[in-house]
Each structure stands twice: as structure tokens, then as C-alpha cells.
N, C-alpha and C positions, 0 to 999 in steps of 0.2 A: 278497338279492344281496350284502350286504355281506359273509356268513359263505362264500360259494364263492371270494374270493379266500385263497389260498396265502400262509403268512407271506412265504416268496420273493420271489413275486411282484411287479414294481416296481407303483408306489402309481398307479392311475388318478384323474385330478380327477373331483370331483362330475359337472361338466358334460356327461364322454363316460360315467361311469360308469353314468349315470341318464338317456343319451340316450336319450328315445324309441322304440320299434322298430316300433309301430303305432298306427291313430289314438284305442284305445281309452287310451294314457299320455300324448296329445299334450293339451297342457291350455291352453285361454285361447282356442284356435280352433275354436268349436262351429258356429259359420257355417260356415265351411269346408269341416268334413269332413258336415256333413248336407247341404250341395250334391253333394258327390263322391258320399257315400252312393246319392244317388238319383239321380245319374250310373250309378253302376254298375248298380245295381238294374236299370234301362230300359236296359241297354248302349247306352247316350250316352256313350261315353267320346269326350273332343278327343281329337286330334292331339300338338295343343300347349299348356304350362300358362305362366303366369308368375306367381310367388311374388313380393307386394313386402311389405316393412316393415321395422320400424325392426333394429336389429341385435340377436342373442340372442333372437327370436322363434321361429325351426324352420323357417326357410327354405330349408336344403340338409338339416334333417330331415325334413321334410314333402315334399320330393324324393325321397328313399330309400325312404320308406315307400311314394310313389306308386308305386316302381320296384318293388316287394316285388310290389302287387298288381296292375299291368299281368304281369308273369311268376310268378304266382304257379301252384303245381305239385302237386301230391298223387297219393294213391291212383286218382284220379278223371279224371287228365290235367290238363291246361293249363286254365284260368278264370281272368279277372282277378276279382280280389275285392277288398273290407276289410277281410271277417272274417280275421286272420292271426293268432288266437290260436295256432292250432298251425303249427307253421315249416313251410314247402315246402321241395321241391327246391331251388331258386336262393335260397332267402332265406340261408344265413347267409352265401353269398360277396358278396352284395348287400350286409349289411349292414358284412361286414369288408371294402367297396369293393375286390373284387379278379374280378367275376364279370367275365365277358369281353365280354358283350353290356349291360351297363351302365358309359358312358364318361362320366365327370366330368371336364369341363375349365375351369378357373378362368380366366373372360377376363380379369382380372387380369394376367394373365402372356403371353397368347396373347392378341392384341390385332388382330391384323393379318387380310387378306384370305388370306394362306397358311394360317394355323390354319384357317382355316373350311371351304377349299380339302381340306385334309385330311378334315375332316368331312362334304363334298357329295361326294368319291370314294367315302368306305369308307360312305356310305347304301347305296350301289349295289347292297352284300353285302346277301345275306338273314342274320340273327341262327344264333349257330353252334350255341346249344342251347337258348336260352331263347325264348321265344314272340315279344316285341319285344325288338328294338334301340331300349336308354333312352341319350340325350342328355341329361346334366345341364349345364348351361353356368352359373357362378356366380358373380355381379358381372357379368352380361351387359350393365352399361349402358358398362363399358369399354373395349366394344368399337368400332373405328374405324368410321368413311361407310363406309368400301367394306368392310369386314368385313359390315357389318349387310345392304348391298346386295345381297352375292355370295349371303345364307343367306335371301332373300325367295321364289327362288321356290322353293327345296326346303321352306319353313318352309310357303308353301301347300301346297305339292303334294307331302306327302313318299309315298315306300311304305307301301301299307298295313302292316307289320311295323315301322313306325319311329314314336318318342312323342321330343318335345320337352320339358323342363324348363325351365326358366330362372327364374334368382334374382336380386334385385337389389334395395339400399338406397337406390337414384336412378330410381325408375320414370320421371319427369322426362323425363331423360335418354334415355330409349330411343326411339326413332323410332314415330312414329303406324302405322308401316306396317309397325312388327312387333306393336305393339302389338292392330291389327287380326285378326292370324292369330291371336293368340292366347286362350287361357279365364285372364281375370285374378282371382287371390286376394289380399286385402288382406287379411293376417295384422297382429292385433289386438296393443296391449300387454296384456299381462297383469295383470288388475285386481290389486290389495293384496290383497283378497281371496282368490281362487283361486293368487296366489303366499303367499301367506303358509300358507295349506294346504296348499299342495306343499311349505314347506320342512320344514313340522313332520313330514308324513308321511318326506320322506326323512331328518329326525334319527331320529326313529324308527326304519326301517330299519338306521341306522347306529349307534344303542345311544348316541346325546349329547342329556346334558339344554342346556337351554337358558332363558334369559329372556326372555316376551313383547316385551318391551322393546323388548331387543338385535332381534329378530328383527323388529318393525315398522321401527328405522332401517335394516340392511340392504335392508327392504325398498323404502322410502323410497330410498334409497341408489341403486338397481339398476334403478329405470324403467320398470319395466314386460317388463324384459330379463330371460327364465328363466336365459340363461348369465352375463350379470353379476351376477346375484343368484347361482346357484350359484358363482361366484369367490369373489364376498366371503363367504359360507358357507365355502367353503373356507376362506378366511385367516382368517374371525373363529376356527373351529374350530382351527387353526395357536395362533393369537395367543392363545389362550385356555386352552391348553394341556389339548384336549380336549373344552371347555366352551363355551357362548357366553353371554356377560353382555353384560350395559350397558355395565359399565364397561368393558371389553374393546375393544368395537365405538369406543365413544367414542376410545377412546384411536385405536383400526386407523382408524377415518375421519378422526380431527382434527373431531371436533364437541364444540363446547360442551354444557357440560349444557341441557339442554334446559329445564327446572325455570330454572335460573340464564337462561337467555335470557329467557323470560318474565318473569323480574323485573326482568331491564335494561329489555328495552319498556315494561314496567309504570311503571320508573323514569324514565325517556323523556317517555314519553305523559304521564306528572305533571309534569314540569319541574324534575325532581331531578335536577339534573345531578350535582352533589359526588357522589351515592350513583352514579351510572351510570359517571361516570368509575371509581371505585372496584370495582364489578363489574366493566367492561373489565378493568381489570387484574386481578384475581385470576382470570377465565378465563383473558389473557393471561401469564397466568406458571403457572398449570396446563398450561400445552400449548398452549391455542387459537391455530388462527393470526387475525390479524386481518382478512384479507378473506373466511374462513369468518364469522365472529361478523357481519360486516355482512350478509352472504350468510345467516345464519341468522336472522336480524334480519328480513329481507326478506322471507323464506321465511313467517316468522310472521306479520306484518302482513298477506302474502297470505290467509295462513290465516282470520284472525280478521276480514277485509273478504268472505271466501267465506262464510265461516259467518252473517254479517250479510245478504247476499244472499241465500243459501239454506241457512236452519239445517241440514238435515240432512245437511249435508256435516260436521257436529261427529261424525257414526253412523262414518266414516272405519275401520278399524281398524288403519292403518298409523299412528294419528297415537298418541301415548303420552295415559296416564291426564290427565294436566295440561294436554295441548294440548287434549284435548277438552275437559275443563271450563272452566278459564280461559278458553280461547280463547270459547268461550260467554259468560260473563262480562263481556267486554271488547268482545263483537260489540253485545251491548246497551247499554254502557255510552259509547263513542266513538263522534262523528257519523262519517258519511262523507266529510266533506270534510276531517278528519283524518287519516284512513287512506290516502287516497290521498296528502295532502301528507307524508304517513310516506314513502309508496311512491318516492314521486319522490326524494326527499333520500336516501333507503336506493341508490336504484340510482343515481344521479350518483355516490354517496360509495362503494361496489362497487366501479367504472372507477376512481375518484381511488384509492385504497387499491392497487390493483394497477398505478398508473401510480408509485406514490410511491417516494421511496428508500427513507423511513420507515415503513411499511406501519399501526404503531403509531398515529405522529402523526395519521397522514390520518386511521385510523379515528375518534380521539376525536374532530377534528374537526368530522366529520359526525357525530356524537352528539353537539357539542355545538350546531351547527346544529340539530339535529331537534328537542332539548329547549328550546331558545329558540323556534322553531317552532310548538313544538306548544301551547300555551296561548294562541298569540296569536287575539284575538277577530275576528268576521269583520265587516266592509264596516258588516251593518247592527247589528251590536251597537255599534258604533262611532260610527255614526250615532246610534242610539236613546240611548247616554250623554252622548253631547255635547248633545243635545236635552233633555234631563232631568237635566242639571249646574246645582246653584244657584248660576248666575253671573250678575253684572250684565248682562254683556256677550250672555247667551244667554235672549232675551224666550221667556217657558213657552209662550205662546200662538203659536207658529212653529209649524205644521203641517211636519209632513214624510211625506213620500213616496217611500217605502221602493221603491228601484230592485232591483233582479237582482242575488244575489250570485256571487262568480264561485266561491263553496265554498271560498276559503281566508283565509288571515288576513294575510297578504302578497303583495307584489306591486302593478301599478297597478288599481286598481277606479275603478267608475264610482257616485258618487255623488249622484243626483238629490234636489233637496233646492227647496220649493215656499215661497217666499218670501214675507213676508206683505205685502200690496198698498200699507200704509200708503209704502215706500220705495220704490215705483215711481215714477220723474220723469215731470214733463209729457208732457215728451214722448216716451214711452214708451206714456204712459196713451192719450193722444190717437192715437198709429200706429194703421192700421188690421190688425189681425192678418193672420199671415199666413193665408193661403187653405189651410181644412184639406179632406180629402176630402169629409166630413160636409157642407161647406158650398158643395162644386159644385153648380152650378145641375143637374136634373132633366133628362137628356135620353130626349126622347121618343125612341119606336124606329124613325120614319120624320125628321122633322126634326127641329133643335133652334134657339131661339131665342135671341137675345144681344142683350142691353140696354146692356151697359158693357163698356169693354176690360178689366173687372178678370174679367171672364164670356168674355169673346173667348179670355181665357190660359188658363180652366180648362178650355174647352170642345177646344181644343187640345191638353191635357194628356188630357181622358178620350179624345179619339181618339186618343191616342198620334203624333200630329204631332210629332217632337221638332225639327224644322227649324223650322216653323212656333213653336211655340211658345219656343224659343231665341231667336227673331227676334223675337217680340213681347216676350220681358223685356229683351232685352240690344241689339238693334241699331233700335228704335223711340220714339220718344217720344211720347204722342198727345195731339193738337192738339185734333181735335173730334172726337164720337162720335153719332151718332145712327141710328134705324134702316135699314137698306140703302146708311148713308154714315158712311164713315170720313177722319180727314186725320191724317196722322203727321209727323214729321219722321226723316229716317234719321240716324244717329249716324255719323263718319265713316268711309271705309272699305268700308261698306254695300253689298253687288249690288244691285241698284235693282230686278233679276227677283226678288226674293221678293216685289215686291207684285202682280205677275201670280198669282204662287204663291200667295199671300195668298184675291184675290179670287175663285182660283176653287175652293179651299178652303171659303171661304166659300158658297159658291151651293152645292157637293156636298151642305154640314152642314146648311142653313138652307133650302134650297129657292129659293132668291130670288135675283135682283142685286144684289151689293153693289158702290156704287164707293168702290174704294180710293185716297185722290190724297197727292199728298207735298205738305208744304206748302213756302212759298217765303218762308217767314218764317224768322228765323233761331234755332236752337233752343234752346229756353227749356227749365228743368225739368231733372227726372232719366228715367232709365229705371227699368220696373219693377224687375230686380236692382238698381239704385244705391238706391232705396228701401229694397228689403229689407236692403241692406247699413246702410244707416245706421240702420235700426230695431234691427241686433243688435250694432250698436256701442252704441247710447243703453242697449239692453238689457246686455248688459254691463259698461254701465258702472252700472249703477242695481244689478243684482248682486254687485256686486263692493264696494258702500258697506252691502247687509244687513249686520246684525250676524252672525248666525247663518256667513253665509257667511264673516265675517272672524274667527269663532272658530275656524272649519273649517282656515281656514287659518294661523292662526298655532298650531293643535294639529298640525298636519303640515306643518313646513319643507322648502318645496320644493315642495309642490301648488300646482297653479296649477287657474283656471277654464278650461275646453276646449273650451265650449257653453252655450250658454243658447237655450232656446225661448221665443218671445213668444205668449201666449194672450190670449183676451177679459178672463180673470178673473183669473190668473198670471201669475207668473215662474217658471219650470222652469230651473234652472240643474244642469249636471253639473260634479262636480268632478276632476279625479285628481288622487291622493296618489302619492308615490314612495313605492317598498318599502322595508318595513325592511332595515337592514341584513346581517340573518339569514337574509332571505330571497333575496337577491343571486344567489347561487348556483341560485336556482330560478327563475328567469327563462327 
């Protein structure tokens, strides 16, 4: 193709030069047309089609071509076909868009109930030479309510001689009830793969060497998009003067070297700040802009968190010689809760960099957050060194029990840490624990028995009574207990009806009479919640005198205790630390 244009001739872009013309050049959409295929095959041809996907996929050329082979013409007469190796009748006016019975109208522009108005008259004609009247409508999703309303019911019911197109980057958008009439095609990105072979075969066509390199960033670059990727072909080819290299691409996209990225991250993830500041800048004063290098920072980390989850995404071949290796390298070598705390400071520091006046400053900033970041230990390494520190103050024999980490090195965490019994007070020791599930009483599957009110509150809890059981911690005090007879005293305030509620609770659960009576004594004692409260005060405070736990706290200024559980045989205390200062920003 390249040797039939005329020196004259003005210069066609890659993208129309190398457009498509049937579905044997159409590349990345093998779904597609192996449906259409045997559509045609079994003359099941719809009506109506609708093309969606992302832009630069072959969405109004995958139109054209349908257009080819609905009016497709030969020696033979009229047949819709696929096979369009050899041109019909109507195909070269089809494809230079000028044949009369194939009408493209860009809803883009023609938006209204009138455009469409126009299109539901001239249906009415039968086609003036070609077999069907094609309808391409393209960005059909912006089109107005009553536009899309006025074309519903010609869109079911059109003339047998009349085919529907429609394309669109917002399938979203379009109403379910066009959506209905029509055969929908979701045209695919196009893998690196099968674009990266398209572009080689078309240098080839056009006599330009090229570097694998250059041609995986382009491809990288372009999404999955056959005509953004033939743009930037174009211009690297421009920029290159003929040529397409690395160095070329780099310079036409403003990307860092890519080699030199990986050794900032490298520098980073070590906690080399002096050397990483020093790389920013020497990409920085090479060209690079600075919300590219964070942006390409990000791009990497992604990379090297992918390949950690599933190595053979390193097989890529859009990615250069160094991302594969390295990035392998670095996948086994950094945890995950690394990676991802990379991820997060890279894309906060992205937004800051492009909100900043200084686009510079911001960047190192957030490199020199990341590299402060990035060494710090997590939750239980923190825990485990403070436990095995030879200090007076931290007795070896404190058990610890190692809680949940939250995978990073900053931030608040939760540190449970199990105390040793010798610095439990009296009265701590003496409390009766609190009521664990383990230690509800056994109910049978017809009735259930209760001996004590401390049995009345659990047997309430597993029926899931939370009125009843609210009332017996918080608004009851009990007097006497025994079986089929209870006396409480009410706590001020009290509806006097939850002991109605009460007693016949009780007969449901138990099977029996129970009388419940108030007493007429004046009330003495605590309620069960004022119990438990004052057992995790004494508990907290018997916490709060461990050693362990006062080295906890005087190695992080500013944690305080937040929780303590009271067991038969323990103290379980949780602590949280406030984040480091590095970490602020990741909050």
C-alpha cells in the first residue's frame, strides 16, 4: 500500500491509510465477527446492530464493513456476504462514504427529534441501487428523549430493505428500549500482543526500522486503541525522523527512562532518600515532567504488586527487558503491605503534584514520604521488639499475643498484648468474669432452665430478647432468686410493664410459672452493667500499672489504652499508638 501513493499526492495518516475494509484486516475482534460470520452463514441477519467500546477500536469501521456486506454485488447478483476479498459493485462508493443508499449521520451534531424525523420519512423509499438502505448513526448515545422515542418504533419495525447501525462510547447512556431492538457488539481493547504485531507488520509495509523498545511504550501508551496507537506511530515516525527508537518515543511522550524509574523505586523501597531525591532530579532536568515520574512510579509499583499476585503477568510483552526482570525480582523480594502502602502515598502524591504551584517540590515530597514509609516495621514486629528488648522495665517472661495486623507500618493499630497475672489487683482477681458465650448455660431444644440471674441475662441474650435483656442489666437490681420466683428492685424511671414482659418470657422459655414481684425495700447494690463497668475500670486500671504496657507507652508518645477484656486467667488489653508523622498524609 505504501508504494501506490504518488509523490503528489498529499500524505494520508497511518490510521485512514491502513483503515480496515473487511473483517479479514479487522484485528482484536475475533468474537465479533465469528458471530456475524455465522449470522450470515444461516441468513440470520438483524435488523439492527449496536457497536459499543472504548474509542479507536473500529466502531464506525466495523459499520462500513457491515455496510459492504449487507449490499454486497458481483457477477452473481446481490448476496449479503463476509467474504469481500474481491470488491463489489457498491463497495468502493461505501467505503469512499459517498454511495447513496448508505447514510452516516453523526448524532453528535444532529441531536434532535427533527434529525430523526428526517430519517423515519426517507425509510419510506425503497434503496435507489443497492439491495438495503444502511443507517449508520454514530455517538448514537447523544441523542435527545424524544429523538430516541420518535426512532422506536421504526427501529422495531423498520422495511424489510432497511439495516440499522449505531455506535457509541456511552452504551450507558442509551435507553433499554433501544437497546432491546437491537444485536449488541462489545468490541474489545486490543491486547499488546496482537497490537504490537500490527504495528510491526505495518512498519514493514512502510520500509521503517524501529526499536522493540520504542514500539512496547507506544504501545503502552495507546490502550488498547488501534488509532491512538497508529497516531503516536505517526508522530514517533515524524519525531524520529523516519525512525522510531526509545530514545525518540521517550522524549515525544515525556517519559522517564524507564531503567532510571526503577532504580528511584528501588531507591525508595530502600529508604535512600539522598540518592532518590538526586535521581528525581537528574530525570527532572532531562525533560521529565514531575507528575509523569510519580504517575510512572505508580505505574510500576502496580506492575511489580501484579506480578507478585500472578507471576505471569512478568510474560507481558508491552513491558521492556528491565520491567520484566526487575519487576520479578522486587515482586519476591517486597511484602505486600509495602506495595500497596507505595500505592497509596504514589496516588495521594499524583493529585498533590498536579494541584501544586511547584509541581517539582510536591513530587519530592511525596518521595520523601514514601521513603520514610517504606522501612517502617509493622504493628507486630514492634510488638515482638519491645518484648525481647533487654530492659529492666520489660520482664522476658510477659507472654504476648500477637493481634491482627492492619499490613502497614503507620497509622493507628490495635495492639493486644496479655498481661502477666502477678499485677492483677484484688479486686480485679476476685470479679466474676464477664459472661463469655462458651459459658452460657446449654439450652435444651424444648425448654430451658435458670438457676441464677447471672443465667436469666444469658438465656435472654441466646433468645435474642434485647428488651428483656437490657432490662435485666441496666434497669433491674435482684433482690432474691430462686426457682419459679424472682424479686428485683426497678432502678428509677423504670416502665413497671417489663415485669409482665418479664414473667411471661419466662413461662414461654422455661415451661413453668414464674412470679416476678418488685421489691418494696429500698434499693441496695449495683445493676448488672454498673458491675461490669466497674470491673473494666479496676481492669484498666491494673493495665495501665503492667510494666510491659507502661513501656508500650512511653515508646509511643501519645498512645493511650482503649480496651481491656477481663478473662478467668488474663488481662487482654488493646492499645493504639498514633501514626507516625510520615504517615499523616495516609490517613
Amino acid at each position: 500500500m505504501a508504494g501506490s501513493d504518488s509523490p503528489s499526492s498529499p500524505y494520508l495518516v497511518l490510521a485512514r491509510k491502513y483503515r480496515p475494509r473487511d473483517f479479514t484486516t479487522l484485528v482484536g475482534q475475533d468474537a465479533m465477527v465469528q458471530t456475524l460470520g455465522n449470522a450470515f452463514a444461516q441468513n440470520r441477519i438483524h435488523h439492527a446492530f449496536i457497536l459499543t467500546g472504548v474509542r479507536g477500536v473500529g466502531k464506525t469501521t466495523t459499520a462500513r464493513i457491515l455496510a459492504r456486506a449487507f449490499n454486497y454485488e458481483d457477477a452473481n447478483g446481490a448476496h449479503p456476504t463476509l467474504d469481500l476479498s474481491v470488491e463489489g459493485e457498491h463497495c468502493r462508493a461505501i467505503i469512499e462514504g459517498r454511495h447513496v443508499d448508505v447514510i452516516e449521520m453523526d448524532a453528535a451534531s444532529n441531536t434532535g427529534i427533527n434529525d430523526i424525523r428526517e430519517i423515519i420519512d426517507s425509510v419510506k423509499y425503497a434503496p435507489s441501487s443497492a439491495k438495503y438502505k444502511v443507517y449508520v448513526i454514530d455517538e448514537v448515545h447523544m441523542l435527545s428523549t424524544a429523538a430516541f422515542n420518535g426512532l422506536l418504533k421504526t427501529l422495531e419495525e423498520p422495511p424489510p430493505y432497511v439495516k440499522f447501525i449505531f455506535a457509541t462510547t456511552e452504551i450507558r447512556k442509551v435507553p433499554v428500549t433501544i437497546l432491546s431492538r437491537c444485536m449488541r457488539f462489545d468490541l474489545r481493547r486490543i491486547t499488546p500482543e496482537i497490537m504490537s504485531a500490527y504495528l510491526e507488520s505495518i512498519l514493514g509495509q512502510e520500509g521503517i526500522t524501529f526499536e522493540p523498545e520504542a514500539l512496547a511504550m507506544i504501545v503502552r501508551a495507546g490502550e488498547g486503541s488501534a488509532r491512538d496507537n497508529l497516531s503516536l506511530l505517526d508522530q514517533a515516525i515524524a519525531h524520529g525522523n523516519g525512525t522510531v527508537t526509545a530514545s525518540t518515543v521517550k522524549a515525544m511522550l515525556g517519559l522517564g527512562d524507564r531503567a532510571r524509574i526503577i532504580d528511584l523505586f528501588e531507591e525508595l523501597m530502600g529508604g535512600q532518600i539522598g540518592a532518590a531525591i538526586d535521581t528525581m532530579r537528574a530525570l527532572y532536568d532531562m525533560g521529565a515532567d514531575p507528575q509523569t515520574l510519580v504517575a510512572d512510579l505508580a505505574d510500576f509499583t502496580h506492575l511489580v504488586t501484579r506480578i507478585k499476585v500472578v507471576p505471569a503477568a512478568a510474560d507481558d510483552v508491552s513491558l521492556t527487558p528491565d520491567e520484566r526482570r526487575r519487576g520479578a525480582e522486587l515482586a519476591g523480594k517486597l511484602p505486600m503491605r509495602a506495595l500497596t502502602r507505595a500505592w497509596q502515598i504514589l496516588f495521594k502524591g499524583h493529585d498533590e503534584v498536579a494541584r501544586a504551584s511547584n509541581g517539582l517540590q510536591a513530587a519530592e515530597m511525596s518521595l520523601i514520604r514514601l521513603a520514610y514509609a517504606a522501612d517502617l516495621p509493622s504493628p507486630d514486629d514492634l510488638i515482638a521488639k519491645l518484648a525481647n528488648m533487654p530492659a529492666p522495665s520489660l520482664p522476658q517472661s510477659a507472654p504476648i499475643a500477637r493481634g491482627p495486623s492492619n499490613g502497614g507500618g503507620g497509622g493507628a493499630s490495635a495492639m493486644r498484648v496479655e498481661a502477666p497475672r502477678p499485677v492483677m489487683t484484688e479486686a480485679v482477681a476476685t470479679q466474676p468474669a464477664v459472661p463469655q458465650a462458651s459459658a452460657q448455660p446449654e439450652i435444651a431444644p424444648a425448654f430451658s432452665t435458670v438457676s441464677s440471674y447471672k443465667e436469666l441475662i444469658a438465656l435472654a441474650q441466646a433468645k435474642r430478647d434485647v428488651l428483656v435483656k437490657l432490662a435485666l442489666e441496666g434497669s433491674m437490681r435482684p433482690v432474691s432468686f430462686e426457682q419459679g420466683r424472682i424479686e428485683v428492685a426497678l432502678t428509677d424511671g423504670t416502665d413497671p410493664g417489663i415485669i409482665a414482659t418479664l414473667s411471661a418470657r419466662l413461662q414461654l422459655w422455661t415451661g413453668q410459672r414464674w412470679l416476678v414481684m418488685v421489691s418494696t425495700k429500698p434499693p441496695e447494690g449495683l445493676t448488672a452493667r454498673q458491675e461490669k463497668e466497674q470491673r473494666v475500670e479496676a481492669a484498666h486500671a491494673a493495665a495501665n500499672d503492667d510494666p510491659l504496657v507502661k513501656a508500650i507507652l512511653q515508646t509511643f508518645p501519645g498512645a493511650k489504652l482503649v480496651n481491656v477484656t477481663v478473662r478467668d486467667d488474663a488481662l487482654v488489653t488493646e492499645a493504639e499508638t498514633p501514626p507516625p508523622p510520615v504517615e499523616e498524609d495516609d490517613e
